[in-house]
PASE-952436 format. One record per residue: residue number from 1; residue in three letters; x, y, z of N, C-alpha, C in turn. Coordinates in pm, whole numbers. Layout:
# PASE-952436
+-----+-----+--------+--------+--------+--------+--------+--------+--------+--------+--------+
!   n ! res !    npx !    npy !    npz !   capx !   capy !   capz !    cpx !    cpy !    cpz !
+-----+-----+--------+--------+--------+--------+--------+--------+--------+--------+--------+
! NUM ! ALA !      X !      Y !      Z !      X !      Y !      Z !      X !      Y !      Z !
...
+-----+-----+--------+--------+--------+--------+--------+--------+--------+--------+--------+
END
This chain:
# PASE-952436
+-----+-----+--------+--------+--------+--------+--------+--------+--------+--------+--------+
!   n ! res !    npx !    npy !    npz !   capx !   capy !   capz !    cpx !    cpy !    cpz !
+-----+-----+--------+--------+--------+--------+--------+--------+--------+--------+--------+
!   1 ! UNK ! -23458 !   1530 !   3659 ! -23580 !   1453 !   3687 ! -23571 !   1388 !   3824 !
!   2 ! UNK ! -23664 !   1421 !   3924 ! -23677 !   1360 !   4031 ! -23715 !   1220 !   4031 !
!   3 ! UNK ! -23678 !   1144 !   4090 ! -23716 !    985 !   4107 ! -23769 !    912 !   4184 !
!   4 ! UNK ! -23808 !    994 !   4301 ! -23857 !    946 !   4421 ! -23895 !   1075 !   4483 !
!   5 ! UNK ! -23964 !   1035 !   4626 ! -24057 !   1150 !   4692 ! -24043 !   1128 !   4834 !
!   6 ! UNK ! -24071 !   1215 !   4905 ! -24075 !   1191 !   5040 ! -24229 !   1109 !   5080 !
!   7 ! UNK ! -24192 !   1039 !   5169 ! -24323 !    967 !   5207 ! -24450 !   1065 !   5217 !
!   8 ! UNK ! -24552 !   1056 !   5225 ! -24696 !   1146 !   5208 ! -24758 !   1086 !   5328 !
!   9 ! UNK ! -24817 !   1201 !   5439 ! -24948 !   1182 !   5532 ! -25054 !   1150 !   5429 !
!  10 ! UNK ! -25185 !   1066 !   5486 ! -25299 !    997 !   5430 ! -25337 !   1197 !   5358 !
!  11 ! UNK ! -25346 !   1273 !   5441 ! -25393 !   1392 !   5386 ! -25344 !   1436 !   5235 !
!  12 ! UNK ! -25237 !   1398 !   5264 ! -25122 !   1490 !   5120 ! -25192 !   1357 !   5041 !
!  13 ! UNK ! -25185 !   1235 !   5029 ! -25239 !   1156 !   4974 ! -25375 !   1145 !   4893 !
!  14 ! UNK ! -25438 !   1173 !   4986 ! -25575 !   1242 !   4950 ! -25594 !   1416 !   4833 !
!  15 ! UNK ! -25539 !   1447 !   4897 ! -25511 !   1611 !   4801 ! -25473 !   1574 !   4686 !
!  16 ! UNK ! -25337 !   1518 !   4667 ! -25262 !   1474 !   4534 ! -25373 !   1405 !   4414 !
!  17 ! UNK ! -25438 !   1294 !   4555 ! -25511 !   1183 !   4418 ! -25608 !   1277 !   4388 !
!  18 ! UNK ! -25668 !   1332 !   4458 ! -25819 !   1439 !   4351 ! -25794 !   1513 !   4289 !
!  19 ! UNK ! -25684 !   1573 !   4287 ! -25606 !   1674 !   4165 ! -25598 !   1594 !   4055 !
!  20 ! UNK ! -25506 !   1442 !   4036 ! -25493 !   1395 !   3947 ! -25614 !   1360 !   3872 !
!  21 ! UNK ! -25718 !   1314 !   3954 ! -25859 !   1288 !   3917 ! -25944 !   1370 !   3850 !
!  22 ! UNK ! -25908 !   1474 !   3859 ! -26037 !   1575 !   3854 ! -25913 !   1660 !   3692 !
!  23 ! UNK ! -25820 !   1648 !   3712 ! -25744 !   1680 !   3549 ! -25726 !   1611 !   3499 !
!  24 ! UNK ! -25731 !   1419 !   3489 ! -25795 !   1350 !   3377 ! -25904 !   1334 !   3346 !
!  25 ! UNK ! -26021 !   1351 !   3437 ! -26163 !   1349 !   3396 ! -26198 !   1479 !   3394 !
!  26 ! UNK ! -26198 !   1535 !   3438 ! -26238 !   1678 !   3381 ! -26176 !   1811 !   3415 !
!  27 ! UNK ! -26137 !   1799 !   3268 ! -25996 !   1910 !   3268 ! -26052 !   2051 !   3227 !
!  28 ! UNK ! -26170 !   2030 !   3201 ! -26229 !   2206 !   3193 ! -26264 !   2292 !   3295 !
!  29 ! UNK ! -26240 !   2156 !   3450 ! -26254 !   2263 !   3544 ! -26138 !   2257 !   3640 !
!  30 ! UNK ! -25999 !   2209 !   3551 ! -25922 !   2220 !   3601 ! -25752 !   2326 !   3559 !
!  31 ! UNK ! -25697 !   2360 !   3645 ! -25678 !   2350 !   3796 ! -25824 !   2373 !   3924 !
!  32 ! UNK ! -25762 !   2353 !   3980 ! -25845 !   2370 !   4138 ! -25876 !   2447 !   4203 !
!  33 ! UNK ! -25960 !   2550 !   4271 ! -25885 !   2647 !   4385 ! -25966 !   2540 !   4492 !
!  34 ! UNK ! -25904 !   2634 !   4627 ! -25907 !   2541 !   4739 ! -26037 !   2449 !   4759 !
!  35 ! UNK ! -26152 !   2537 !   4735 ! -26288 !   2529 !   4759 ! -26281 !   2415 !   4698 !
!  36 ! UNK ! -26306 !   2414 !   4580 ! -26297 !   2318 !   4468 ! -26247 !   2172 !   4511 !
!  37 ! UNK ! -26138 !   2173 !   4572 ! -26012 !   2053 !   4570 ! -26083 !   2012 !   4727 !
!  38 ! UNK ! -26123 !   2103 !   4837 ! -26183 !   2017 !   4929 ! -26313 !   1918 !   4890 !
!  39 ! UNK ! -26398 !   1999 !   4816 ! -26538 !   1944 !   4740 ! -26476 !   1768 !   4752 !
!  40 ! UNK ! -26345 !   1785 !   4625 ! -26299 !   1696 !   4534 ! -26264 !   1553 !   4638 !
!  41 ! UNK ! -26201 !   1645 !   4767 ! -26146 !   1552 !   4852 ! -26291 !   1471 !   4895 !
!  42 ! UNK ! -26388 !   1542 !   4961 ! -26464 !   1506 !   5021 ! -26571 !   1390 !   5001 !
!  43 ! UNK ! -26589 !   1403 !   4840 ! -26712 !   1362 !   4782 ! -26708 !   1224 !   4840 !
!  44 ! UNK ! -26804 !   1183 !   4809 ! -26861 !   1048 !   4870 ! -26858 !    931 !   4734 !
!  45 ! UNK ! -26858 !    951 !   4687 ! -26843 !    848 !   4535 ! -26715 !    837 !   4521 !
!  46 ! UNK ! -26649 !    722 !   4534 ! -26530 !    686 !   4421 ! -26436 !    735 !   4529 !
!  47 ! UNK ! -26460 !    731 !   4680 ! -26350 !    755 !   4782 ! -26343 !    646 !   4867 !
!  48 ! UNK ! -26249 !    577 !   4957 ! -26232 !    521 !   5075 ! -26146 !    519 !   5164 !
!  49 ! UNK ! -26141 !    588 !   5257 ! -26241 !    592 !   5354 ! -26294 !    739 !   5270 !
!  50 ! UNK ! -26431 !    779 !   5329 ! -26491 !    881 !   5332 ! -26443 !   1038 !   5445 !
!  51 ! UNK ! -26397 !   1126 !   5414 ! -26379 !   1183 !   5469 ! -26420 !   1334 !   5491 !
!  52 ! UNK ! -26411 !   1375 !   5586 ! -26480 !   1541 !   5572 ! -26350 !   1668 !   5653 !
!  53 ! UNK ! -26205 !   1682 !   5527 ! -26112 !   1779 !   5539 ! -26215 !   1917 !   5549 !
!  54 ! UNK ! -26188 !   2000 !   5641 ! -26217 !   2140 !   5624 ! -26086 !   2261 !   5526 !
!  55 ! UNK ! -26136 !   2342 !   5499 ! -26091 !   2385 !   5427 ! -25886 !   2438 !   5449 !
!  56 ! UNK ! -25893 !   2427 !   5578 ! -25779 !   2491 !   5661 ! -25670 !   2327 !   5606 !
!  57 ! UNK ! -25729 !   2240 !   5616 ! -25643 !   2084 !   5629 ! -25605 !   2068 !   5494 !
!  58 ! UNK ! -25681 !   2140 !   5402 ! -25636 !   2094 !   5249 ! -25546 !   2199 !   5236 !
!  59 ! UNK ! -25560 !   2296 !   5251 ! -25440 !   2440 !   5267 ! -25276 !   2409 !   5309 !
!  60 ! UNK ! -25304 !   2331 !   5439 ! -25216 !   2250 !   5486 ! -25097 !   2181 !   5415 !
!  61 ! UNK ! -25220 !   2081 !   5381 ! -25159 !   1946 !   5299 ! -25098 !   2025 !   5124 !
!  62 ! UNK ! -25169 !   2105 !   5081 ! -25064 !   2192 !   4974 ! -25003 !   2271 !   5001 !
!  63 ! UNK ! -24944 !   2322 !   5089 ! -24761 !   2399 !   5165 ! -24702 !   2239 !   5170 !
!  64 ! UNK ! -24747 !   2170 !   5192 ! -24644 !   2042 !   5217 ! -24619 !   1996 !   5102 !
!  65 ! UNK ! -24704 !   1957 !   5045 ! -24691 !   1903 !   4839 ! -24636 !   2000 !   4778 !
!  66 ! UNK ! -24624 !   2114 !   4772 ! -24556 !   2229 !   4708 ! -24391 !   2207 !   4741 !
!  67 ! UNK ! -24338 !   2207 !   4894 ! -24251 !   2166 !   4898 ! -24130 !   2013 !   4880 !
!  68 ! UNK ! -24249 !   1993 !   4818 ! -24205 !   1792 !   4779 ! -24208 !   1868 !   4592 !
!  69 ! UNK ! -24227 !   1944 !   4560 ! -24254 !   1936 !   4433 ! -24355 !   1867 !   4380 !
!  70 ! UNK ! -24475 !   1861 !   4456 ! -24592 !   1778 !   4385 ! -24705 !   1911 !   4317 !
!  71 ! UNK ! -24697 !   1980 !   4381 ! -24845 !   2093 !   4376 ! -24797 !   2260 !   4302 !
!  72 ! UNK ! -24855 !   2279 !   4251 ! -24776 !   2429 !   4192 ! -24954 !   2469 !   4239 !
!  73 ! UNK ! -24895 !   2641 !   4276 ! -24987 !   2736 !   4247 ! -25021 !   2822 !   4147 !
!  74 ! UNK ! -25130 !   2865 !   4062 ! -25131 !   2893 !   3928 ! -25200 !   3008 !   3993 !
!  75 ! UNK ! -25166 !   3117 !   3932 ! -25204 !   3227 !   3940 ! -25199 !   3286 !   3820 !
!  76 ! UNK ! -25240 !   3501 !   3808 ! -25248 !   3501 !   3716 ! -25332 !   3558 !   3571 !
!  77 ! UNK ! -25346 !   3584 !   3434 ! -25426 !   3585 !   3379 ! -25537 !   3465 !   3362 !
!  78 ! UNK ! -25636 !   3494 !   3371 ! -25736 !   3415 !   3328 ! -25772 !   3298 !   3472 !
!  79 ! UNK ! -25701 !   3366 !   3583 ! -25751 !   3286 !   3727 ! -25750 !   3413 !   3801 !
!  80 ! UNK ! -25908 !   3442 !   3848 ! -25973 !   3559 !   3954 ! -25872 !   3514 !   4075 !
!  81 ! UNK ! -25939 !   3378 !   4125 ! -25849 !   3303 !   4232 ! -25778 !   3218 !   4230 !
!  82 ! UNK ! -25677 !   3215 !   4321 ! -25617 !   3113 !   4342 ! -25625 !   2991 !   4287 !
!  83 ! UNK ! -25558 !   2905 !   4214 ! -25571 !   2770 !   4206 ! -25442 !   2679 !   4181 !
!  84 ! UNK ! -25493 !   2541 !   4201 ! -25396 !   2483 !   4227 ! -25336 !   2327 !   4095 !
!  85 ! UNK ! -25230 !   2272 !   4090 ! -25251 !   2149 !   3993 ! -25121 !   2067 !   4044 !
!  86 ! UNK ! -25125 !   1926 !   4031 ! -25047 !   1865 !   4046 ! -24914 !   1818 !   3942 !
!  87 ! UNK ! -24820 !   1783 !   4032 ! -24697 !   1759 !   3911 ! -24669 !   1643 !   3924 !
!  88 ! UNK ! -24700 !   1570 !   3973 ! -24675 !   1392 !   3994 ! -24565 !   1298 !   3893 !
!  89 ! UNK ! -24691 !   1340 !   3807 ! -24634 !   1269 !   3650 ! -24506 !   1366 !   3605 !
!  90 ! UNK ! -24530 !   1471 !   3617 ! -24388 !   1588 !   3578 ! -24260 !   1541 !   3663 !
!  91 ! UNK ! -24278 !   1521 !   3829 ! -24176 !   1524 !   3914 ! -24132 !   1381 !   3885 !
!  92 ! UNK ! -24205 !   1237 !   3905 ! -24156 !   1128 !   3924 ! -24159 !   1042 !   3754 !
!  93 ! UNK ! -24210 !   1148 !   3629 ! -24170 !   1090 !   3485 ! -24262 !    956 !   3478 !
!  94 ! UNK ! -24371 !   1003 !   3451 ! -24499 !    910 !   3476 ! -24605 !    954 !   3367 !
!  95 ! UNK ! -24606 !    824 !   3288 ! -24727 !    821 !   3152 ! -24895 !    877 !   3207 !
!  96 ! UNK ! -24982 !    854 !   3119 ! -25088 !    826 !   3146 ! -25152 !    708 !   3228 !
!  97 ! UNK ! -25070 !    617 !   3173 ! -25133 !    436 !   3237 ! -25126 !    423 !   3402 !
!  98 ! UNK ! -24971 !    525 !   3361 ! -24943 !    464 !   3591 ! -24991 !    582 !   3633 !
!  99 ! UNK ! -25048 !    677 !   3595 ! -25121 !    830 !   3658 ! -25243 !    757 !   3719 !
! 100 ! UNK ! -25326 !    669 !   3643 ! -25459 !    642 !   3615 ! -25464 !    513 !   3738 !
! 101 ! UNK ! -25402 !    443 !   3737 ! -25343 !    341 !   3826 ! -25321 !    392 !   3965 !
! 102 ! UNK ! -25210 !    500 !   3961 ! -25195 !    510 !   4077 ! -25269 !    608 !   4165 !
! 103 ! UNK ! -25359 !    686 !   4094 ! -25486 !    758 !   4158 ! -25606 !    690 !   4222 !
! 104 ! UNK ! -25614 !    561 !   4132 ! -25762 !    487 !   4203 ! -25690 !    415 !   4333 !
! 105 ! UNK ! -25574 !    383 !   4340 ! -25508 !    377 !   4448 ! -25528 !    462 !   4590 !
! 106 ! UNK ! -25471 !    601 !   4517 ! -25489 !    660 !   4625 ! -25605 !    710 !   4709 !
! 107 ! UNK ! -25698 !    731 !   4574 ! -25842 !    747 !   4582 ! -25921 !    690 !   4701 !
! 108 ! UNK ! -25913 !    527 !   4668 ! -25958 !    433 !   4718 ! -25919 !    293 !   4788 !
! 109 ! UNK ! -25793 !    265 !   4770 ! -25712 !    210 !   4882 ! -25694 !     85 !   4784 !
! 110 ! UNK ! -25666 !    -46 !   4884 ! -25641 !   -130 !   4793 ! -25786 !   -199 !   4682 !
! 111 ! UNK ! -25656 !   -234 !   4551 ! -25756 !   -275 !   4481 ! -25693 !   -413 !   4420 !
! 112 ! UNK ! -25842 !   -486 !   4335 ! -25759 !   -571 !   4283 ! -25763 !   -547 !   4111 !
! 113 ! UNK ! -25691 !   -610 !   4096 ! -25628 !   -573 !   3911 ! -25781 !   -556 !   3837 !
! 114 ! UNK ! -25883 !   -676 !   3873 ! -26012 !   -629 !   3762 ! -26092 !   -490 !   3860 !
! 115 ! UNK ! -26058 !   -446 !   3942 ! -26152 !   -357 !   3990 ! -26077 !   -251 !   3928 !
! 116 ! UNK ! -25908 !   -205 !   3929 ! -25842 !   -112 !   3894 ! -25899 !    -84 !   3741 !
! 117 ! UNK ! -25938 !   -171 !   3650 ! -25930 !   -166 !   3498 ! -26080 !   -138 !   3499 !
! 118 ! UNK ! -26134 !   -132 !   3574 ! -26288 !   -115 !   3578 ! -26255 !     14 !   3653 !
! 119 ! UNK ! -26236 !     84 !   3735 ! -26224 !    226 !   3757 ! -26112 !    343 !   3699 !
! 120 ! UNK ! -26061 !    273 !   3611 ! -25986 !    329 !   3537 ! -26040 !    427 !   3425 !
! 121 ! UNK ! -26136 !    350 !   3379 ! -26173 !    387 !   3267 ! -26214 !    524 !   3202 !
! 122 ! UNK ! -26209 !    641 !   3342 ! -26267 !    753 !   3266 ! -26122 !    809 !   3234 !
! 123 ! UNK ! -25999 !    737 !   3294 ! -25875 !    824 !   3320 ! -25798 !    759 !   3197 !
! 124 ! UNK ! -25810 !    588 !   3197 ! -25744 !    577 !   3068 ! -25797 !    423 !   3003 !
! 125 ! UNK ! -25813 !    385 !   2907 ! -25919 !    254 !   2842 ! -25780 !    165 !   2832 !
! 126 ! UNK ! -25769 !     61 !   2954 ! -25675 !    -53 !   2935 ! -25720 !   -160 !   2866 !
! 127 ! UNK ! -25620 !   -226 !   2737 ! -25718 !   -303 !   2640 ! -25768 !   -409 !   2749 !
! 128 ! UNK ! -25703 !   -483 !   2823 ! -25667 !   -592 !   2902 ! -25663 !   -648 !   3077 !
! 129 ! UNK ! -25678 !   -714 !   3164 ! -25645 !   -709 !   3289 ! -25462 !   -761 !   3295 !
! 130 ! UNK ! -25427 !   -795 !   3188 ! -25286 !   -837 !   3168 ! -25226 !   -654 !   3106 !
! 131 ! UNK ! -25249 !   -596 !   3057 ! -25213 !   -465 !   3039 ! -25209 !   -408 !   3168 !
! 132 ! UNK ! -25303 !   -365 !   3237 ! -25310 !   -301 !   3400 ! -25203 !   -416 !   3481 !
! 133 ! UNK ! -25205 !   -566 !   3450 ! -25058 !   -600 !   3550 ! -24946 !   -551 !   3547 !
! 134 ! UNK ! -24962 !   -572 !   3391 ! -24805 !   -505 !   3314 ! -24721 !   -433 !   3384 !
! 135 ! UNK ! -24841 !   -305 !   3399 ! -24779 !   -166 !   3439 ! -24776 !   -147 !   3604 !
! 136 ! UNK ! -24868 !   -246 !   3671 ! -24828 !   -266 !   3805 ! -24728 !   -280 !   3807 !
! 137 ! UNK ! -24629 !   -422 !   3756 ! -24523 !   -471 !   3745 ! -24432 !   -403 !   3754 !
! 138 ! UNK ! -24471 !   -283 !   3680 ! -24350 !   -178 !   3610 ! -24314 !   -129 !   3768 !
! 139 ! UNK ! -24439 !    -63 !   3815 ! -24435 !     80 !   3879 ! -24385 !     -8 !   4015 !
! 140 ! UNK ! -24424 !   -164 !   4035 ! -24357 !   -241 !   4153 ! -24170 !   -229 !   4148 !
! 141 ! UNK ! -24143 !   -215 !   4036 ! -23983 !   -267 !   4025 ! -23912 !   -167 !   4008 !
! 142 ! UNK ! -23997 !    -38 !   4007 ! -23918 !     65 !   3968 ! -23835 !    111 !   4044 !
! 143 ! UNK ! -23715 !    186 !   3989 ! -23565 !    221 !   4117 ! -23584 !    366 !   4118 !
! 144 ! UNK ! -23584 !    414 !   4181 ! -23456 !    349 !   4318 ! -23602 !    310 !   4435 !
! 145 ! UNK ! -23709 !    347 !   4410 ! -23800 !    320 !   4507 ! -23968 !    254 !   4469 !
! 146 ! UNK ! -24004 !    164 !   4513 ! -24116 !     70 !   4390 ! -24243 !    175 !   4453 !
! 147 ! UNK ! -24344 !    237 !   4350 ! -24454 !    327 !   4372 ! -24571 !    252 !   4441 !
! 148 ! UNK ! -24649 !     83 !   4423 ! -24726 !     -3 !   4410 ! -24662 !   -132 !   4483 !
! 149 ! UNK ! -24698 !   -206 !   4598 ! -24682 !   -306 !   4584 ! -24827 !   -443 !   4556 !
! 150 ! UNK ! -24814 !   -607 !   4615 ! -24858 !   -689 !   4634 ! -24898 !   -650 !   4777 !
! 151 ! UNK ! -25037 !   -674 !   4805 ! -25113 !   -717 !   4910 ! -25178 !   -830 !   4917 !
! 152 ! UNK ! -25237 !   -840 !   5013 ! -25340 !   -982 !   5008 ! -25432 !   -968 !   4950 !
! 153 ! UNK ! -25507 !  -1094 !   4926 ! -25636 !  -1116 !   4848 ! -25617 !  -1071 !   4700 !
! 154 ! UNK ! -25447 !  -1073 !   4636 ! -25465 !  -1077 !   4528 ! -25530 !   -883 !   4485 !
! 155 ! UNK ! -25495 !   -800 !   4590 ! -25480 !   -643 !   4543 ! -25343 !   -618 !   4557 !
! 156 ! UNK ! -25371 !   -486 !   4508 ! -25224 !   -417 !   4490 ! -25269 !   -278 !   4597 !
! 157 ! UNK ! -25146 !   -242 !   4631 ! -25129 !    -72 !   4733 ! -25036 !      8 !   4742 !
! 158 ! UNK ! -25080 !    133 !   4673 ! -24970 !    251 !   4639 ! -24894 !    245 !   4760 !
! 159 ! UNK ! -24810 !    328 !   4741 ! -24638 !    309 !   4832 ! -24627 !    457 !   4825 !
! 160 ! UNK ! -24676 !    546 !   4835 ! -24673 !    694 !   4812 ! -24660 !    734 !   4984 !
! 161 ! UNK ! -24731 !    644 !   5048 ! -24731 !    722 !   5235 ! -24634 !    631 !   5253 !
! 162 ! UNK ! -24592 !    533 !   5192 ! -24465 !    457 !   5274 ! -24493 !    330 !   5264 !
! 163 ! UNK ! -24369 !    215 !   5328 ! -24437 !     70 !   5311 ! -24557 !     47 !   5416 !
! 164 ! UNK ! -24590 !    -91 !   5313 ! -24707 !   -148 !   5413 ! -24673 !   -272 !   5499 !
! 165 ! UNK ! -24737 !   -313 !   5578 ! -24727 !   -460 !   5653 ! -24817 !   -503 !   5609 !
! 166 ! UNK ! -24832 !   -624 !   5507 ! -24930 !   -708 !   5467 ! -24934 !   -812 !   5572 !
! 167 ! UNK ! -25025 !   -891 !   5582 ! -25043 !  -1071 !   5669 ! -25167 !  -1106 !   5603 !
! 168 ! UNK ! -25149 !  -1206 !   5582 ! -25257 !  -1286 !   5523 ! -25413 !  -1243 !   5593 !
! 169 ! UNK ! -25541 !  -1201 !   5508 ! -25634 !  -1205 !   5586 ! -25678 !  -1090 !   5677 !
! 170 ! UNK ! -25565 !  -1014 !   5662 ! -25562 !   -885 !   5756 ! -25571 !   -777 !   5697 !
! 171 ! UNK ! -25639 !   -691 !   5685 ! -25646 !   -512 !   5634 ! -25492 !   -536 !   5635 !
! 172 ! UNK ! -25468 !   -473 !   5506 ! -25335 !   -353 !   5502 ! -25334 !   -238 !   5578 !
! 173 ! UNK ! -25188 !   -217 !   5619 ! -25164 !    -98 !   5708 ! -25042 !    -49 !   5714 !
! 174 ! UNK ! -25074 !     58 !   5713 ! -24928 !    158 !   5683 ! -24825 !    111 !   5841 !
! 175 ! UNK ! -24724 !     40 !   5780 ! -24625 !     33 !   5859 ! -24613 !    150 !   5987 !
! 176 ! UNK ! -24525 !    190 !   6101 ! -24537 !    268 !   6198 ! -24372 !    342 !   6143 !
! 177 ! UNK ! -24418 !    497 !   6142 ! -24262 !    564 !   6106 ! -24222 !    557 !   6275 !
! 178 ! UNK ! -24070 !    579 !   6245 ! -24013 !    624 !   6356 ! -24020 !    698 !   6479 !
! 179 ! UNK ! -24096 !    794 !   6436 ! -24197 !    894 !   6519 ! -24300 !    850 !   6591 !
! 180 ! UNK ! -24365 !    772 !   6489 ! -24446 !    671 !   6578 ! -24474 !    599 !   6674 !
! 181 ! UNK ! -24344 !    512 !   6677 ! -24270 !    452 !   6727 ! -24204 !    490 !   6858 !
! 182 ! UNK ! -24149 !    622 !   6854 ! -24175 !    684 !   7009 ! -24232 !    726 !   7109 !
! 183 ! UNK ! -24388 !    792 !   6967 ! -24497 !    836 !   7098 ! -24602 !    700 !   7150 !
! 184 ! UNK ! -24522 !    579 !   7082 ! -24624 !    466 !   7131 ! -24503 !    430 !   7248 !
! 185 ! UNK ! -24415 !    401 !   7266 ! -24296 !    407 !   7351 ! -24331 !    492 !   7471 !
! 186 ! UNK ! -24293 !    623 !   7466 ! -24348 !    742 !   7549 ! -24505 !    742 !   7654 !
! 187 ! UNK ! -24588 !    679 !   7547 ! -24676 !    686 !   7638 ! -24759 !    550 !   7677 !
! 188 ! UNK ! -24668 !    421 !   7627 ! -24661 !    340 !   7758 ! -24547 !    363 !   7879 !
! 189 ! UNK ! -24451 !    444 !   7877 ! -24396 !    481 !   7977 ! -24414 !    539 !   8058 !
! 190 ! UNK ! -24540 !    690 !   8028 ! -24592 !    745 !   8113 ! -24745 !    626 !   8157 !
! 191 ! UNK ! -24775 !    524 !   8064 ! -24838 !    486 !   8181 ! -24817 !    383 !   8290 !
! 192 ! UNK ! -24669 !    351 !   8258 ! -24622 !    289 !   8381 ! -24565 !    352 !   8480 !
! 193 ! UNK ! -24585 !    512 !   8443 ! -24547 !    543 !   8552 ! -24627 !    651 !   8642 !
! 194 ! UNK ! -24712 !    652 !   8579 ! -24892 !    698 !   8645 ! -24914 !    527 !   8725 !
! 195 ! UNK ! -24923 !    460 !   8695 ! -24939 !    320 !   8774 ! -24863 !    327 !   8945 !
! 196 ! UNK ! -24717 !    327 !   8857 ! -24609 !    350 !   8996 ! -24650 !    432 !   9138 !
! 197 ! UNK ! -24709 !    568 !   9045 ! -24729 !    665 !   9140 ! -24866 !    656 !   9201 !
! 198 ! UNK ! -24934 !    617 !   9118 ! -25077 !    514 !   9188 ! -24998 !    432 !   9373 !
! 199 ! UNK ! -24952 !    330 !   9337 ! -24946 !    217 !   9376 ! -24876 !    298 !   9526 !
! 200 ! UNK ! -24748 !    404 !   9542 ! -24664 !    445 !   9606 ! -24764 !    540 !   9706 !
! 201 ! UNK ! -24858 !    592 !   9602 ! -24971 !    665 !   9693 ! -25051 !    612 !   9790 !
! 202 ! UNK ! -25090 !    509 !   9737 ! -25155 !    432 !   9787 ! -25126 !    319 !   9936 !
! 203 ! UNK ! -24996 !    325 !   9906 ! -24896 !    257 !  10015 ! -24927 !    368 !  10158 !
! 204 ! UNK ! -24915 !    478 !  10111 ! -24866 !    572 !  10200 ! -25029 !    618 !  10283 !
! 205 ! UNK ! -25148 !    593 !  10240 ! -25209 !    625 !  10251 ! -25267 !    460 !  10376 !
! 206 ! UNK ! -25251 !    388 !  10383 ! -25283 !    259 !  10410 ! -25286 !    251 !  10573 !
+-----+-----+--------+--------+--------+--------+--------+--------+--------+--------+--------+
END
């Protein structure tokens, strides 16, 4: 049993949660094929931000989930085409409660505990807003790596793309990876040194 995952681009993020979505609420038209799962990504209800993947970007983002062990391809009797389904709950050993939880998450970004138990509901009927903490709680403390943390204003925010930097009052935002971190490096360096060569030109020209 796997226990953890490699961090997820907002894309793979996006792919994952409408798979999970679209096979707890409606599992007669699930698995996916591509067509399908962009639709899923795209729709305008029950997403945030709103986005418009073309078909090539969701293709993408499942070669990458396939190799994390999130996405299987189903082929086959009784599939003309291609299609696709997620293993989430299979790979990281995950009920119904934190499936349902951690999709409106991904779905829709941060939430707070009565909005989660209010969009929950087609995926799973929490008796309680103390039931939906519960299992926050859980999926916060879990080892070796917590799925959910605390944000501001009293929401919570999946941990699936990586940590966040909370501050009081401020949008949540995905921390900067390492990579990041260089091409913001890199290209204030090239522009101090487009400046330099400004300034040296300019000397010479005088």
């Amino acid at each position: 049993m796997v226990t953890s995952v490699d961090t997820l681009h907002p894309v793979e993020i996006r792919v994952l949660g409408a798979l999970i979505e679209k096979d707890i609420t409606t599992p007669e038209y699930y698995p996916l094929t591509v067509n399908s799962l962009q639709n899923a990504c795209n729709q305008k209800s029950s997403r945030d931000p709103v986005v418009q993947f073309d078909e090539q970007t969701v293709e993408q983002a499942l070669e990458l989930l396939k190799t994390k062990h999130l996405v299987m391809r189903i082929t086959g009797a009784g599939h003309r085409v291609e299609k696709f389904g997620h293993r989430l709950g299979e790979t990281l050993n995950l009920g119904r409660r934190e499936m349902a939880l951690l999709c409106v998450l991904m779905l829709r970004g941060p939430q707070t505990v009565g909005e989660l138990r209010g969009r929950t509901e087609r995926m799973h009927d929490f008796n309680d807003l103390e039931e939906v903490e519960r299992v926050l709680e859980t999926l916060e403390k879990r080892e070796p790596e917590a799925l959910v943390a605390r944000a501001s204003r009293g929401r919570w925010v999946q941990l699936l793309g990586g940590a966040v930097e909370v501050e009081d009052n401020q949008p949540v935002a995905l921390a900067r990876t390492p990579l990041e971190e260089r091409v913001s490096a890199l290209e204030h360096d090239l522009e101090r040194l487009k400046q330099q060569l400004q300034e040296k030109l300019g000397e010479r020209f005088e």
